[in-house]
C-alpha positions in Angstrom: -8.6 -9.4 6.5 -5.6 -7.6 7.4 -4.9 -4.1 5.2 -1.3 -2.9 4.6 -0.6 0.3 2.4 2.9 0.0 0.5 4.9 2.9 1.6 8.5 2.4 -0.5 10.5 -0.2 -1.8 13.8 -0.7 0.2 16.2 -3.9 -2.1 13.7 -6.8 -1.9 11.4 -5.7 0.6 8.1 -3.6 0.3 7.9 -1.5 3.3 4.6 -1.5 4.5 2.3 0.6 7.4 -0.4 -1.9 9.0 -3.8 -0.8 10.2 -2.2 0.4 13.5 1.0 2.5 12.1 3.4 -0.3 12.3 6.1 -1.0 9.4 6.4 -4.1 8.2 8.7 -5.3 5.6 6.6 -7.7 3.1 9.0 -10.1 0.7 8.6 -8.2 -2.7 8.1 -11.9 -4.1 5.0 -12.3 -1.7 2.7 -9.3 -3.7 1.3 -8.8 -6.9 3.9 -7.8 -9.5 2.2 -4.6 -10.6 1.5 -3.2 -6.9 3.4 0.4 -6.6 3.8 2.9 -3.8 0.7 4.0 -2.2 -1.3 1.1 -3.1 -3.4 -0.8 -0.6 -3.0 -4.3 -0.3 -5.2 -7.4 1.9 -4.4 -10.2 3.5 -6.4 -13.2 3.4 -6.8 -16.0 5.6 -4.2 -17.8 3.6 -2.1 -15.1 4.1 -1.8 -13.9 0.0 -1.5 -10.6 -1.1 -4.2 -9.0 -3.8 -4.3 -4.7 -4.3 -7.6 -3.6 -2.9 -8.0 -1.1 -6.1 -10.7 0.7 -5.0 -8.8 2.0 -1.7 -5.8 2.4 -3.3 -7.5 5.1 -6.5 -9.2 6.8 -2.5 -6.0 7.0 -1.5 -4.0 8.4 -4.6 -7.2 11.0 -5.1 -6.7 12.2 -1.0 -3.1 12.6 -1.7 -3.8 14.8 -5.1 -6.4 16.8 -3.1 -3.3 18.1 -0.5 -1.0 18.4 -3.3 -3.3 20.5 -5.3 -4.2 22.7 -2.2 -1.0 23.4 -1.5 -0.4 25.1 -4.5 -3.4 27.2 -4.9 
């Protein structure tokens, strides 16, 4: 299962890091409606889209964590 984590939204593409630092631009059609920046999303074997939730709340709470300790 392939893992991409939604960096921006550039027109109708979601730009998108893979698990080795590449950017990819996925079709905005292609993933879930509700998916936002910083989410995590997986590939199947078919080749759809679903948010992994779980990773994406790790990675919103890692990103708080530097925020918040920047400004202590």
């Amino acid at each position: 299962m392939k893992k991409y984590i939604v960096d921006r939204f550039e027109g109708i593409y979601a730009v998108c890091e893979d698990e080795d630092k590449i950017f990819v631009n996925i079709e905005r059609h292609l993933i879930p409606i509700d998916t936002k920046e910083g989410d995590c999303l997986l590939m199947n074997e078919n080749g759809e889209l679903t948010i992994d939730m779980e990773t994406s709340d790790e990675i919103r709470q890692r990103i708080r964590s530097k925020l918040d300790s920047l400004f202590e």
